[in-house]
N, C-alpha and C positions, 0 to 999 in steps of 0.2 A: 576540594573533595574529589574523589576516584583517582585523581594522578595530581602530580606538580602543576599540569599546566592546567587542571578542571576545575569545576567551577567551586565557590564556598559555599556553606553551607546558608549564609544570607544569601547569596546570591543564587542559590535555588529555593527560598522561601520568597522570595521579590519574585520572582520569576511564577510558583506557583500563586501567586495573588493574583496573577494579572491575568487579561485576557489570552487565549492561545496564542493569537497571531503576535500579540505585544509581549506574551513568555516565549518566542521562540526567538523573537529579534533582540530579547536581550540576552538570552543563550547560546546565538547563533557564535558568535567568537570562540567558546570553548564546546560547542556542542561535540565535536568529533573526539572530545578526552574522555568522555561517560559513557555510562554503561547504555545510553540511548540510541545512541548508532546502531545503526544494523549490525550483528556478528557476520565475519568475512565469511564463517560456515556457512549460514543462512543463504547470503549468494553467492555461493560456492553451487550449493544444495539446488538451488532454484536455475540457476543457468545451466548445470548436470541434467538437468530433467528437460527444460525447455530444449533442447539440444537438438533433440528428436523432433521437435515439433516444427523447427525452422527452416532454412532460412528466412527470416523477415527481410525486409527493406526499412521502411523508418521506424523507429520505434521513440515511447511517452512515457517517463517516469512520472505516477499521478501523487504528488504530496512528496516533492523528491529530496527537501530537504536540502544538504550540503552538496548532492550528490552522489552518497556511495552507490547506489544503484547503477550510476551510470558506465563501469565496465560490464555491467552483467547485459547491457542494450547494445554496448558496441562489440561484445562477444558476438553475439547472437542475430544482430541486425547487420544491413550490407549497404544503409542508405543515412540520412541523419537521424541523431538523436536530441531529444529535445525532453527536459525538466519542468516542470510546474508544479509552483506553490505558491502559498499565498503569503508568508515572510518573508519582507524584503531581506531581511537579516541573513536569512538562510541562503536563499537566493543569488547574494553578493559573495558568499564562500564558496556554492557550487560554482558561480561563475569564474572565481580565482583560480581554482581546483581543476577545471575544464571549458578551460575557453572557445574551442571548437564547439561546442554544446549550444543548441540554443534554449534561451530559459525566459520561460514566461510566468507572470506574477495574474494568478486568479486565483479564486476560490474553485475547491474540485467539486463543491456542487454543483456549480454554474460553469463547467469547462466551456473554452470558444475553439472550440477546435470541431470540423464536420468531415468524416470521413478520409481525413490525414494520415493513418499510422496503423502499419500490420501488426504491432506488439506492442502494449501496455502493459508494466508491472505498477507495483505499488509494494514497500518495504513498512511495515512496522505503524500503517497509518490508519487501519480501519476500527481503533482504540478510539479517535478524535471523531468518530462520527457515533450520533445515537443510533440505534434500530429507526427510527422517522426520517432520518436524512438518506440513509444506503440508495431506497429506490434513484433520488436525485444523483447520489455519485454514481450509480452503476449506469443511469439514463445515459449521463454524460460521456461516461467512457464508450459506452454503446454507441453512440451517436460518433465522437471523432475516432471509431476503426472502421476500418472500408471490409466489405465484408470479406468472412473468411477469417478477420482479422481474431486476432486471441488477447486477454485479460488475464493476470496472475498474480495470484498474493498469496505467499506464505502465511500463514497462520498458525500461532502455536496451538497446543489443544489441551482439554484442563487437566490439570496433574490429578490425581487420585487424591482423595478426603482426607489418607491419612499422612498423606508428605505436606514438609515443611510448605514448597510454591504455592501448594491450594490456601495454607492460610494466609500466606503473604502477598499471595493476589485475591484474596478477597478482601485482607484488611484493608489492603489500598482502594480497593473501590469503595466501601466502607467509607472510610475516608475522603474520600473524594465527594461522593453524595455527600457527606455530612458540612462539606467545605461549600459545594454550589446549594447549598440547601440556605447557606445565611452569607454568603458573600458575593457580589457580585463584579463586575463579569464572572460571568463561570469558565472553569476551565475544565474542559468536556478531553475526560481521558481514561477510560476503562477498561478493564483486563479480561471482560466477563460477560459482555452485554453483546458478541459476536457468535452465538454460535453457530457449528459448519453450517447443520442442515437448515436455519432459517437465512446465513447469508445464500445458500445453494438456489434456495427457495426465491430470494428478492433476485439476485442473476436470470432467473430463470422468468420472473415477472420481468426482467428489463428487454429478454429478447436475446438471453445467450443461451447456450447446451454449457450448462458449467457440472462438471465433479472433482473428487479431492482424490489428491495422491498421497498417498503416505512419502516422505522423504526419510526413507532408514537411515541417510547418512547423519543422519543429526540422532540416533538414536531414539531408544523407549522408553516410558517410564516403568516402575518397578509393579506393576500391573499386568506390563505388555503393548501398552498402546502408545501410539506414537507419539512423540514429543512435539514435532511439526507437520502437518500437511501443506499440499501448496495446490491451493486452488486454482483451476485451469477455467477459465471460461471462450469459451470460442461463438463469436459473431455470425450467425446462421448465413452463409451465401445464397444468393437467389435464385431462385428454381430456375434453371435452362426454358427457354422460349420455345413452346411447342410450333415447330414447322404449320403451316396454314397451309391448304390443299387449295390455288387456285383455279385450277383446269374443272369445269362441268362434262360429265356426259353428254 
């Protein structure tokens, strides 16, 4: 299914039964032939933009998957770069893909990382978390950037009522509740349940300055509004120490 070497159509209904972590390690061999990859536009779009913001030093792809993110960290960063997710599947392809890389196996609610890394993105993964787990992923990234440090995720934004996308990412979510509603493990994956101003809003409960940028390179829908934004969040730096006056009259 999607190319010669993509996955079949059992093989992505086995895959949608199973738990996330245990559908993504058995996807993980043909993941890079679907349409689930990140588009090379997307970080194209997103390292265009960071551009300005940088230089980093080391940088964290969070939910990185096979790896495509990881040119957009070494575009942009000048020190190492490092992957984590929680599919060993995934995991062993980014590691083929980019050996230099280093790749650690967690979950992004519980990241183990403390104040490691000036730049963290995240490609295509805040579908896999409910609105109840964000505070925990955003705690986590907050906690391993040293401050100053910045946060960023593309987001697509919802098409308008009367285009084809709006009904085809509703039906899927549709579908999806109606699958975790009588099957379980669930497999937590939604097109719908992110929007900007309440992920801004939990950023902003974590302890970052985050806003969104519109990405015109990715175009508009036939409304006007943007197809993608890519949300910028930056890690408050700590107030300069006020000098103490020790000398008395």
């Amino acid at each position: 299914m999607f190319s010669p070497n993509g996955p079949s159509l059992r093989e992505l209904c086995v895959q949608a039964l199973s738990s996330v972590e245990r559908g993504y390690d058995l996807l993980a061999p043909k993941f890079d032939y679907t349409p689930f990859r990140t588009p090379g536009s997307i970080l194209d779009a997103t390292q265009l933009a960071l551009a300005e913001r940088g230089p980093f030093a080391r940088g964290l792809d969070v939910c990185c998957g096979t790896g495509a993110g990881l040119p957009v960290l070494r575009s942009l960063c000048t020190g190492q770069v490092t992957g984590v997710d929680f599919s060993g599947g995934m995991l062993a392809r980014a590691r083929s893909a980019h050996p230099d890389a280093t790749w650690v196996r967690a979950d992004a609610r519980a990241l183990p990382f403390t104040a490691g890394f000036d730049l963290a993105v995240s490609f295509g993964a805040l579908g896999h978390f409910l609105p109840a787990e964000r505070p925990a992923l955003f705690a986590g990234v907050h906690r391993a950037l040293r401050p100053g440090g910045v946060f960023a995720m593309p987001v697509g934004t919802a098409p308008p009522v009367t285009s084809v996308a709006h009904w085809v990412t509703l039906g899927f979510d549709v579908a999806m509740r109606a699958r975790n509603a009588v099957w379980r493990p669930p497999f937590v994956m939604y097109y719908r349940t992110n929007r900007t101003p309440e992920v801004l809003a939990d950023l902003g409960a974590a302890g970052f300055t985050a806003d969104a940028v519109e990405l015109d390179a990715l175009g508009r829908h036939p409304d006007g509004s943007p197809r993608c934004r890519l949300i910028v969040a930056r890690k408050s730096a700590p107030a300069p120490e006020r000098a103490v006056r020790t000398d008395r009259p």
